[in-house]
C-alpha positions as CSV (number, residue, x, y, z in Angstrom):
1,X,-22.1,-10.6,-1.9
2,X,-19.5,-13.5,-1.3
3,X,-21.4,-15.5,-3.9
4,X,-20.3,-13.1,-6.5
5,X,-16.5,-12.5,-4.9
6,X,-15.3,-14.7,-8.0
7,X,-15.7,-11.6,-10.3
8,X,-14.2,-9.2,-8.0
9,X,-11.1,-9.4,-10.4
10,X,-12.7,-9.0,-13.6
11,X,-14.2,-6.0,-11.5
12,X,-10.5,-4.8,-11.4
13,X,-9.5,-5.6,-15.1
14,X,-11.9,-3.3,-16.3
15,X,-11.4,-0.6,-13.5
16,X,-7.2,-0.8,-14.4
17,X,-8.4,-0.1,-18.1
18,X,-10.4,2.7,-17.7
19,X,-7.7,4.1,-15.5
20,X,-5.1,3.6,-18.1
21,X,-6.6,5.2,-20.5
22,X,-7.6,8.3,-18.5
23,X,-3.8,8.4,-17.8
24,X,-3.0,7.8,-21.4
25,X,-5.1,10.4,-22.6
26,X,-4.4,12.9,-19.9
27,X,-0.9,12.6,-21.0
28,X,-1.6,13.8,-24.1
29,X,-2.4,16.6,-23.0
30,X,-0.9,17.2,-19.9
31,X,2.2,17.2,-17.8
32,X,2.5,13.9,-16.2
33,X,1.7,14.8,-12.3
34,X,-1.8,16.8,-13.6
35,X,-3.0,13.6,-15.5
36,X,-2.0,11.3,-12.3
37,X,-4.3,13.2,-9.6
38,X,-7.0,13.1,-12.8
39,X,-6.5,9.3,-13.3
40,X,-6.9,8.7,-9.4
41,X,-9.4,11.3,-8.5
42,X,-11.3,8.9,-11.5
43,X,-10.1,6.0,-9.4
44,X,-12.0,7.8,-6.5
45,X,-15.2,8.7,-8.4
46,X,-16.1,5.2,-10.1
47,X,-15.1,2.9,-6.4
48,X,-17.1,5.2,-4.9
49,X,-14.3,5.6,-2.3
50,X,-15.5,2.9,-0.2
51,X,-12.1,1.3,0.2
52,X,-10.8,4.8,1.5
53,X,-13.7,5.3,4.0
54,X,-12.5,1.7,5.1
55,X,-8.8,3.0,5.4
56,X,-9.6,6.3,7.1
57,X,-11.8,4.9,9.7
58,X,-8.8,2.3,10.3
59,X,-6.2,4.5,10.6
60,X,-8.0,7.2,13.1
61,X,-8.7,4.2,15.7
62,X,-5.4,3.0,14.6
63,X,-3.2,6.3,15.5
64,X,-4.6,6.9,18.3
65,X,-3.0,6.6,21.9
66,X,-6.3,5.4,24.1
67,X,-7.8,3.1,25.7
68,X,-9.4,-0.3,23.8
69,X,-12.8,1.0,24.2
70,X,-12.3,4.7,23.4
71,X,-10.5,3.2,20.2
72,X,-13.6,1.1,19.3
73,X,-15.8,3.9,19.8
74,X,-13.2,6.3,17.3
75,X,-13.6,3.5,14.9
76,X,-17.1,3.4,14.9
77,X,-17.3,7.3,14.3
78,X,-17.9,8.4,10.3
79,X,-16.3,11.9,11.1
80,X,-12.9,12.2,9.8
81,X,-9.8,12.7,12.3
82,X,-6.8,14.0,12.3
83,X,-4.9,10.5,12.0
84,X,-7.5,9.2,9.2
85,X,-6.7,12.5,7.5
86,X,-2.9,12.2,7.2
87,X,-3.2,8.5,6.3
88,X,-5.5,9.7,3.7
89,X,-2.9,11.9,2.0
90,X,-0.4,9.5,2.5
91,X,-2.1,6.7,0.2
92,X,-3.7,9.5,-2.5
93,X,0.2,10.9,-2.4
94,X,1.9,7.4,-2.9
95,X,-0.6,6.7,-5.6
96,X,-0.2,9.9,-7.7
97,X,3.4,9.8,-7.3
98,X,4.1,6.2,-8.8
99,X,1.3,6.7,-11.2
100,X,3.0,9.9,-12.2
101,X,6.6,8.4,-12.3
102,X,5.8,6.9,-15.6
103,X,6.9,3.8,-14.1
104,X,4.0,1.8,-13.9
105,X,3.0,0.0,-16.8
106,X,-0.4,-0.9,-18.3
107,X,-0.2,-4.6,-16.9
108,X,1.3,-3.4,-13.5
109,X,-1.6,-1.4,-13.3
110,X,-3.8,-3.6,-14.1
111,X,-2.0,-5.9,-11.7
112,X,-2.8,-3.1,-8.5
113,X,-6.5,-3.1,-9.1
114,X,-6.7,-6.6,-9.5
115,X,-4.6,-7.7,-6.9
116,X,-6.6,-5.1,-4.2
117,X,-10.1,-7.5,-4.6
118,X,-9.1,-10.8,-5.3
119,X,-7.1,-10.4,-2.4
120,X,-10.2,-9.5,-0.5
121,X,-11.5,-13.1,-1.0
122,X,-8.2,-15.6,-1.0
123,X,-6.2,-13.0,1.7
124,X,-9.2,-13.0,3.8
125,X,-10.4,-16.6,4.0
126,X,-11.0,-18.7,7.1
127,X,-10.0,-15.7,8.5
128,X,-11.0,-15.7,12.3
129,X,-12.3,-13.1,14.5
130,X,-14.9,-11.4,12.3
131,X,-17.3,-9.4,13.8
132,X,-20.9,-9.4,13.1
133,X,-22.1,-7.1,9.8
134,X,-20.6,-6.4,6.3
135,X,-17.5,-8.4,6.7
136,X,-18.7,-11.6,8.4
137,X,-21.6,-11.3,5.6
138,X,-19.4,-11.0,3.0
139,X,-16.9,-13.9,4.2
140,X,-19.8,-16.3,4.9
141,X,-20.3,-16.5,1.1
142,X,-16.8,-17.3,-0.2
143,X,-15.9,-20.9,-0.2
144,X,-13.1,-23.1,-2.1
145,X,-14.8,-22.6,-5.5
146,X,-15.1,-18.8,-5.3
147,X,-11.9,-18.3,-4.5
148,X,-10.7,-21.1,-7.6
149,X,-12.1,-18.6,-9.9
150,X,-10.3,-15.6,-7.8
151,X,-7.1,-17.4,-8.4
152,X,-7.7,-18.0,-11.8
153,X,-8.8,-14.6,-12.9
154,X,-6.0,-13.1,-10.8
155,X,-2.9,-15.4,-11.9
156,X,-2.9,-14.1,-15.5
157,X,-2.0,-10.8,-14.6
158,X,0.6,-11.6,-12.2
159,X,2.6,-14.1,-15.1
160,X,1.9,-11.1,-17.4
161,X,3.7,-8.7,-15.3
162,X,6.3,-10.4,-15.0
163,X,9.2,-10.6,-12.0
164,X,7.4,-7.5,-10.7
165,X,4.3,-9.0,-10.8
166,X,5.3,-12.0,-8.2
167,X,7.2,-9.7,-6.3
168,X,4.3,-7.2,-6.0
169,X,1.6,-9.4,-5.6
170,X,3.9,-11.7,-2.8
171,X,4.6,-8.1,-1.1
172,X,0.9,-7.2,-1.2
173,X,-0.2,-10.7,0.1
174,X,2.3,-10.1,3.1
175,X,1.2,-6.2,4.1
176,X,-2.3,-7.4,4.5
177,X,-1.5,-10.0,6.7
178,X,0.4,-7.8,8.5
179,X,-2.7,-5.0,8.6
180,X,-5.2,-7.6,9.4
181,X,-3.0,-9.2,12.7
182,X,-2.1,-5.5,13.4
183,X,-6.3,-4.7,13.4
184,X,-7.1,-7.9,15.0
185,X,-4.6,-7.0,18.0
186,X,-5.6,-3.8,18.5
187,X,-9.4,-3.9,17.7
188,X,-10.3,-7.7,18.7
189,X,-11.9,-8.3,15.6
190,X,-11.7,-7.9,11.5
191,X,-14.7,-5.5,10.2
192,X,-16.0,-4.2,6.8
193,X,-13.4,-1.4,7.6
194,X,-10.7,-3.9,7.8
195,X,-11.3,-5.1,4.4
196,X,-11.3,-1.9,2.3
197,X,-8.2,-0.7,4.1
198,X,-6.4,-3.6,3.2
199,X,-7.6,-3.4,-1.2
200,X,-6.0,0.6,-0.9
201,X,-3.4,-1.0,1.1
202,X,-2.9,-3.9,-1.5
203,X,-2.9,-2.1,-4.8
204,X,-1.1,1.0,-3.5
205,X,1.8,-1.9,-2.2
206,X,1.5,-3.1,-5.8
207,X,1.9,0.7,-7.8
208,X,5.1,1.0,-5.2
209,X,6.6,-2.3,-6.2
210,X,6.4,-1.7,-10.4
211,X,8.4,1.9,-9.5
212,X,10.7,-0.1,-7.1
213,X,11.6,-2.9,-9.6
């Protein structure tokens, strides 16, 4: 899998497409807030929601006030808690609500899916600590020429988009720096978990800064 991170973006230029013309059509039709929970329960469907099994499982080890080894255990767990549950509504919300402000544009959008994989390869690098399975599989396979490509696939959209698009990307870049030393320090370790927390984390960072700016 890290031998084919380089189209991670293109993965997201054709995700941010379909997803803005669900929107677009749903708008036709509808009143704004209806078309966004349409255009991100699609967002839902076609990933799969992956990243937000990633970000739930986080975020219930996370919230919780226990010991380190009860909170590796919780992370471990697939059943859904009550932390991993309010986190949950707390990204879906934040997405339907800037995607429903009217605020975010085609290229911004564009720019949030993009920017929540290729940040998965050039935000995740040399990154130490990994423990054994998906993540350390997937890492393993990225190396200075993958993540050439990443860049160039990923730059294009920033320039496109603009001020906001450096100040969302740069904002982006920083929160999952912060999510992966806050993981690191309270786990011991960065897991597949880790990784699709931090692309819902990234692009939803992104949709915030294009209503901010």
């Amino acid at each position: 899998m890290g031998r084919s991170a380089w189209a991670f973006p293109a993965v997201g230029i054709v995700l941010g497409l379909l997803l803005f013309y669900v929107n677009w059509l749903g708008l036709l039709i509808l009143p704004a807030g209806v078309s966004a929970v349409i255009t991100v329960s699609v967002w839902i469907y076609l990933t799969g929601g992956l990243h937000l099994d990633g970000w739930t499982d986080c975020w219930d080890a996370l919230g919780a006030s226990v010991s380190s080894e009860r909170r590796l255990a919780i992370l471990k767990d697939s059943r859904l808690g009550s932390f991993g549950a309010m986190a949950l509504f707390v990204i879906l919300g934040l997405k339907v609500a800037c995607i429903g402000s009217g605020l975010v544009s085609i290229s911004e959008l564009l720019l949030a899916c993009v920017t929540g994989r290729s940040l998965l390869v050039i935000g995740f690098m040399n990154t130490v600590g990994l423990k054994a399975g998906m993540a350390q599989s997937f890492l393993s396979g990225v190396d200075g020429n993958i993540c050439k490509y990443v860049w160039l696939l990923t730059l294009p959209f920033v320039f496109i988009a603009g001020i906001t698009g450096f100040i969302a990307f740069g904002a982006a870049f920083l929160g999952i720096q912060f999510f992966k030393s806050l993981a690191r320090s309270r786990f011991g370790f960065i897991n597949g978990d880790v990784l699709g927390a931090s692309c819902e984390l990234s692009e939803t960072i992104v949709l915030i800064a294009a209503c901010w700016s």
